[in-house]
Rosetta silent file (secondary structure, phi, psi, omega in degrees, C-alpha in Angstrom):
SEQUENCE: XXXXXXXXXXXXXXXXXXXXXXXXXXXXXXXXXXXXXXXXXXXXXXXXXXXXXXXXXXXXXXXXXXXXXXXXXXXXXXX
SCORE:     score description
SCORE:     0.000 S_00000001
   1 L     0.000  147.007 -170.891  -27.216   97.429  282.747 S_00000001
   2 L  -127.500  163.961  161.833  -28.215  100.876  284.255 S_00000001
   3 L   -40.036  138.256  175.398  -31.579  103.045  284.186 S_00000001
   4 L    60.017   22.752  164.188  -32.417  103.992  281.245 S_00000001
   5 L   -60.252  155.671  154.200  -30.311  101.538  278.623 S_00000001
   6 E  -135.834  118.688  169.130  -32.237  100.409  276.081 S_00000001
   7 E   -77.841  145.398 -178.263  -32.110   96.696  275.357 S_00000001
   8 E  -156.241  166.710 -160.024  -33.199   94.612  272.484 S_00000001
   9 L  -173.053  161.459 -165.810  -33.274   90.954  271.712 S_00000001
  10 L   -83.701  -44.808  170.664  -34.656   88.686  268.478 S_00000001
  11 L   -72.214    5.894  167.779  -38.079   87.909  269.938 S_00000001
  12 L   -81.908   21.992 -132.129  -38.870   91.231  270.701 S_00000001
  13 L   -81.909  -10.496  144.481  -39.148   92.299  267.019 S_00000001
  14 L   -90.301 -140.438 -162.330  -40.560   95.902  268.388 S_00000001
  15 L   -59.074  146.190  140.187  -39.332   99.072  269.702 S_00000001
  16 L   -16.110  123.820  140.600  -36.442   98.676  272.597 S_00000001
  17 E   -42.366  131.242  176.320  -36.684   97.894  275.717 S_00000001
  18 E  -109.136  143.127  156.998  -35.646  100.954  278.430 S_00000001
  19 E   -84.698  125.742 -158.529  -34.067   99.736  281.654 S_00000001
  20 E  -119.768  -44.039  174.185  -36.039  100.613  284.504 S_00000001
  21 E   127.684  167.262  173.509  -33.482   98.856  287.264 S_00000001
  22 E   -60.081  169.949 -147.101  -32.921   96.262  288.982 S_00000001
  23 E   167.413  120.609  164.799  -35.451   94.807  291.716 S_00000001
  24 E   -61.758  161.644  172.935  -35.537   92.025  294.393 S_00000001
  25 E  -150.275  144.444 -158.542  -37.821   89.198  293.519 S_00000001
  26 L   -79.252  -47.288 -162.016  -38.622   86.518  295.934 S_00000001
  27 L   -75.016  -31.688 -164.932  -39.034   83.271  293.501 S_00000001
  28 L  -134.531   -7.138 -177.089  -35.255   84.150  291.651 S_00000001
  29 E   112.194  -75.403  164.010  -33.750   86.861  293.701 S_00000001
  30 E  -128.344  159.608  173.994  -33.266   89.507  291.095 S_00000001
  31 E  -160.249  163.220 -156.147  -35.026   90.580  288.168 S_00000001
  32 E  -121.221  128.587  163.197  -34.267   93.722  285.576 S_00000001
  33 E   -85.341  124.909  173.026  -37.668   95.867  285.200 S_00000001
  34 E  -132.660  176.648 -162.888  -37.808   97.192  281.722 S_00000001
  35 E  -134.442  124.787 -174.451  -40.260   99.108  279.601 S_00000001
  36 L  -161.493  102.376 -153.159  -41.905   99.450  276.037 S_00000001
  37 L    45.263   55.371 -171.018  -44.539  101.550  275.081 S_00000001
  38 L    84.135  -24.830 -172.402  -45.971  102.286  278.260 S_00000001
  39 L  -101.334  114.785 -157.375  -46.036   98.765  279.092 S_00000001
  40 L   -78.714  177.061  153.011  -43.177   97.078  281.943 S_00000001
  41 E  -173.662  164.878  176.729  -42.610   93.508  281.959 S_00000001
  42 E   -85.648  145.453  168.543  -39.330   91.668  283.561 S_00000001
  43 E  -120.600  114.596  163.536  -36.064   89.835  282.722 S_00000001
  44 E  -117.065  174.638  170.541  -34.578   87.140  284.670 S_00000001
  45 E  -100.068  140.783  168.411  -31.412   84.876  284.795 S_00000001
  46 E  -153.258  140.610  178.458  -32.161   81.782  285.899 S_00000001
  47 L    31.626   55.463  151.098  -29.580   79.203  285.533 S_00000001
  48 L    71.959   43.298  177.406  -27.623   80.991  283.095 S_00000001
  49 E  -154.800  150.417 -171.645  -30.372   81.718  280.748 S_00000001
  50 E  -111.785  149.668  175.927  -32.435   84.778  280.354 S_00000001
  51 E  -115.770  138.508  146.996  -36.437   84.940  280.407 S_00000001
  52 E   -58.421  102.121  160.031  -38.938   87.383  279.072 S_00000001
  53 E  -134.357  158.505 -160.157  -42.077   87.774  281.176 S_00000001
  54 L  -132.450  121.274  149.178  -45.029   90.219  280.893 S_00000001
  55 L    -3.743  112.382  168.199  -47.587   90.545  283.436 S_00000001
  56 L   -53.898  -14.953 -170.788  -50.709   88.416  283.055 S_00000001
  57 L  -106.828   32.479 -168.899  -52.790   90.894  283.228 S_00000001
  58 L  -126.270  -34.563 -152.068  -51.090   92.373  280.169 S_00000001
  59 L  -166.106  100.559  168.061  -50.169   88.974  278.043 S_00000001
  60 L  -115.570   70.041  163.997  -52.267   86.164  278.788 S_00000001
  61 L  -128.576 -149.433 -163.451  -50.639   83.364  276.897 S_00000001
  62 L   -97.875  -24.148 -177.248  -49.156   80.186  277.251 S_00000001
  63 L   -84.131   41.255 -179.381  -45.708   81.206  276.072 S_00000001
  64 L  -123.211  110.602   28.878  -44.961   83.207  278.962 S_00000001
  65 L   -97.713  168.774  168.229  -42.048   83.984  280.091 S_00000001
  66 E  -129.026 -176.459 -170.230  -40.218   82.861  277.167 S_00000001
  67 E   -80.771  136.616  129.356  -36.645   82.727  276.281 S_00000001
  68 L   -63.697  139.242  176.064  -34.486   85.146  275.121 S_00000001
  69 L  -114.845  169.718  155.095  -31.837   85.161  272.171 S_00000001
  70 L    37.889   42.760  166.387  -29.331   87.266  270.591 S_00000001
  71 L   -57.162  140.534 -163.616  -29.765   89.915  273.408 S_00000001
  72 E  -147.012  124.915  161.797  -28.112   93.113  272.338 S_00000001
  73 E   -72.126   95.169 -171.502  -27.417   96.551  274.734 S_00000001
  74 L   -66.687  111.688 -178.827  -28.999   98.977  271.826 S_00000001
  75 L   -85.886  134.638 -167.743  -25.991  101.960  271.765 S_00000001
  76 L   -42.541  163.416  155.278  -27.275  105.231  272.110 S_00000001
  77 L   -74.414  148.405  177.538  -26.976  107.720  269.026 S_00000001
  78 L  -114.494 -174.767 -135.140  -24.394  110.009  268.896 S_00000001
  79 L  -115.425    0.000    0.000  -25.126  113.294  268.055 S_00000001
């Protein structure tokens, strides 16, 4: 995935994620920064499963990060 993709997945049920890039992260290595109405939060792989997580000081609940499913690269419109 490159800047500015937009991503989408089934527990997400609003607007698309934008791809922000990629970004070391100490506890996993890598992690994908993305974006959604002003608000970032992260994706990682971690043992061949992807996680959702949002800032705490954004989304303070217990189901954080959570999993992702049925991840989907949203294709642009054409014109």
């Amino acid at each position: 995935m490159e800047p500015g993709d937009s991503v989408k997945f089934f527990e997400w049920p609003v607007e698309p994620l934008t791809v922000l890039g990629w970004e070391d992260d100490e506890n996993v290595a890598e992690r994908l920064r993305v974006e959604a109405a002003g608000s970032e939060s992260f994706l990682y792989r971690v043992e061949d499963h992807l996680w959702h997580y949002v800032p705490e000081k954004e989304y303070d609940e217990e189901n954080n990060p959570f999993p992702v499913q049925n991840f989907v690269l949203v294709e642009p419109q054409q014109a």
